[in-house]
C-alpha positions in Angstrom: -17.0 -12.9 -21.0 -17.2 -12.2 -17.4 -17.2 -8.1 -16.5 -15.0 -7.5 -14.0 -15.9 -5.1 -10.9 -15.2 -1.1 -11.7 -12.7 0.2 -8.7 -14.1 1.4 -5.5 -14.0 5.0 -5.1 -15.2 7.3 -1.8 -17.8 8.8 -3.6 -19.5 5.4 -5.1 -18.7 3.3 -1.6 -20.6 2.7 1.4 -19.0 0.3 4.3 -21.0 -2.1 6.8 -19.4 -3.0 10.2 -21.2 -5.7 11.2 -22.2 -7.2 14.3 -18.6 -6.3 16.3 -20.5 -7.0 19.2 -19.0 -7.6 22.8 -20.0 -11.5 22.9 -19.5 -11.9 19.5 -15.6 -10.9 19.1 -13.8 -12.2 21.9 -15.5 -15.8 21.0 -13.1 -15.2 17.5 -10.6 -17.3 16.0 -8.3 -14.1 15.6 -10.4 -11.6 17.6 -7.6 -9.0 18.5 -6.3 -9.1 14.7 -10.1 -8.9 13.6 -10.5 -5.5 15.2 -7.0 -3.9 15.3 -7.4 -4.0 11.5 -11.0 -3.1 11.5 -10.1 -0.3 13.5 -7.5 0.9 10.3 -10.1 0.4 8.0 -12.6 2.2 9.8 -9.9 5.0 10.5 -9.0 5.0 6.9 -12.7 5.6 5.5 -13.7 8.1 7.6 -10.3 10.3 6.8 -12.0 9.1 3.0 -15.1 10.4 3.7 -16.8 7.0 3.0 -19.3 6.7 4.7 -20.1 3.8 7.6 -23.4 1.9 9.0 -22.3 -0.2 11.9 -25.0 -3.0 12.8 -25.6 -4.6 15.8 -27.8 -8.6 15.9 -30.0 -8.5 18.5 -28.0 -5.5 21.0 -30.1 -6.9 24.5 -28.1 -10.3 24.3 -25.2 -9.9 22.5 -24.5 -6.5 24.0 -22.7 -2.9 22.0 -20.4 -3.1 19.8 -17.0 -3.5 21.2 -15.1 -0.1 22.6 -12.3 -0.4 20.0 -14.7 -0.5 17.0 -17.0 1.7 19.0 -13.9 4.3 19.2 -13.3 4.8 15.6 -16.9 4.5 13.9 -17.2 8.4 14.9 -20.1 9.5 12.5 -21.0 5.9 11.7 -24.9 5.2 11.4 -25.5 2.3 13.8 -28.6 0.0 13.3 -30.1 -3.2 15.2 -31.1 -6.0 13.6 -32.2 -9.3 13.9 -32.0 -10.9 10.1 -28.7 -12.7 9.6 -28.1 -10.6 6.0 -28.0 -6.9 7.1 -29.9 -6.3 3.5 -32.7 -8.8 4.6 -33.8 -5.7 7.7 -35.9 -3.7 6.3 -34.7 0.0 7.9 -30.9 -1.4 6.7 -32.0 -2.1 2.9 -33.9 1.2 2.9 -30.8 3.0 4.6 -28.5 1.0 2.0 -30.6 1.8 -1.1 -30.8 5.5 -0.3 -27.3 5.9 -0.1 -26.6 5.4 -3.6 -23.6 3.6 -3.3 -23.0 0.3 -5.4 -19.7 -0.5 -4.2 -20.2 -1.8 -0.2 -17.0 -2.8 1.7 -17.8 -5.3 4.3 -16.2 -6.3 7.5 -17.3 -7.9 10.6 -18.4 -11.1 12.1 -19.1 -13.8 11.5 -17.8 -14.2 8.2 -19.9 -17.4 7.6 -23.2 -16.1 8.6 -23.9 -12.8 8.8 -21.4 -11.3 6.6 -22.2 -14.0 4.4 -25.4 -13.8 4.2 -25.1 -9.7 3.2 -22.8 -10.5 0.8 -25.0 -12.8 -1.0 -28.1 -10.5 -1.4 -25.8 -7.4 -1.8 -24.9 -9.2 -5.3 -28.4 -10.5 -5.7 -29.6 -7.0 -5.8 -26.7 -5.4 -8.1 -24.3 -4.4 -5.6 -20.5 -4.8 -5.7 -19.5 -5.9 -2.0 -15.9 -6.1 -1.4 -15.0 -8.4 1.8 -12.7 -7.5 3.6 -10.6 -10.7 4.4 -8.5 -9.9 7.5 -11.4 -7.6 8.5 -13.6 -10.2 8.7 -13.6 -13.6 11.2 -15.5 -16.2 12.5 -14.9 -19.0 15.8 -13.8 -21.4 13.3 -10.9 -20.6 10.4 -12.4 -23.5 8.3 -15.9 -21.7 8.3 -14.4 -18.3 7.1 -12.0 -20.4 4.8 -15.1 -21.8 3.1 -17.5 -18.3 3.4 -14.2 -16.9 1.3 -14.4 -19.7 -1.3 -18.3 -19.0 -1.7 -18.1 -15.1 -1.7 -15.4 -15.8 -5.0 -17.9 -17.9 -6.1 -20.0 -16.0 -6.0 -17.7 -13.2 -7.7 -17.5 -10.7 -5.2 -15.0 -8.8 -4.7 -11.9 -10.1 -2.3 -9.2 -7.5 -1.1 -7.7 -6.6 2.6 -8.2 -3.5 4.5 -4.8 -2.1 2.9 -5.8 -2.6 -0.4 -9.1 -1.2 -0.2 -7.4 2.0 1.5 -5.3 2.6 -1.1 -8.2 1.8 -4.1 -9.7 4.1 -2.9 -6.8 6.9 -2.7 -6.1 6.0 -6.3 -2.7 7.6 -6.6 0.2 9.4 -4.3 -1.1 12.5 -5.1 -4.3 12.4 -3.5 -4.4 14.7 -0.2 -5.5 11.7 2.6 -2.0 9.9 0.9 0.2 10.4 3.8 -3.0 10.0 6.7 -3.7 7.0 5.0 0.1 6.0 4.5 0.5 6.6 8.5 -2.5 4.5 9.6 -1.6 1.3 7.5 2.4 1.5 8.7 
């Protein structure tokens, strides 16, 4: 009998933005969509408390991370790297392990490689990643389409930024309720 993932919750949930880079996004299938509900998500954890790394592949070529992320990350950790699967860099694995956290929400691009990629050794090592479909984009809609199919697959865990906001409030009676109510509307 397959066990099914325990709900995420601020306290047991770290979130990765990866790679929302400035000539990485606009080459997107959906690049606005990609980042106007990143930006929710992003807005929506740090009211939550849930802590964010931000990555970056390979800053000198493929530049910062785009101003609209770059705008709502606030007290986000943001890390370089050059491995495809954020848990694959060393100083990201180390930063990921300390934290803690078994339950990592993931957004980003590109869904097929580098978002992928984490997702695969997140579960390898015992992690719960939750991808974050309309959070998460590649150039081509058939290469996310199939990165989704492997990630369920795989059996991690597939929601949308809404969803995950409000698994993580739990209930109307939580205090970020209406904040979070506000941002999604």
């Amino acid at each position: 009998m397959r066990m099914l993932p325990e709900r995420i919750q601020p306290e047991t949930t770290l979130a990765l933005a990866i790679d929302f880079q400035e000539k990485l996004v606009p080459a997107m299938e959906n690049s606005y969509w990609v980042v106007e509900n990143s930006k929710v998500l992003l807005a929506g954890l740090e009211i939550l408390g849930v802590p964010v790394i931000a990555t970056r592949q390979y800053p000198e070529g493929l530049g910062d991370i785009v101003p609209g992320i770059k705008a709502v990350i606030g007290k986000a950790t943001v890390m370089d790297k050059t491995t495809f699967s954020c848990y694959a860099d060393p100083a990201l694995k180390e930063a990921i392990d300390k934290s803690g956290r078994k339950n990592i929400i993931l957004c980003g691009v590109e869904a097929h490689v580098c978002v992928l990629q984490t997702c695969s050794d997140l579960l390898t090592a015992g992690y719960q990643p939750y991808f974050v479909a309309d959070c998460v984009e590649s150039r081509c809609k058939y290469r996310k389409k199939l990165a989704v199919r492997r990630i369920l697959h795989e059996r991690a865990t597939l929601g949308t930024y809404e969803t995950a906001l409000f698994e993580l409030l739990g209930g109307s009676e939580n205090p970020h309720f209406k904040a979070i109510s506000k941002l999604v509307k």
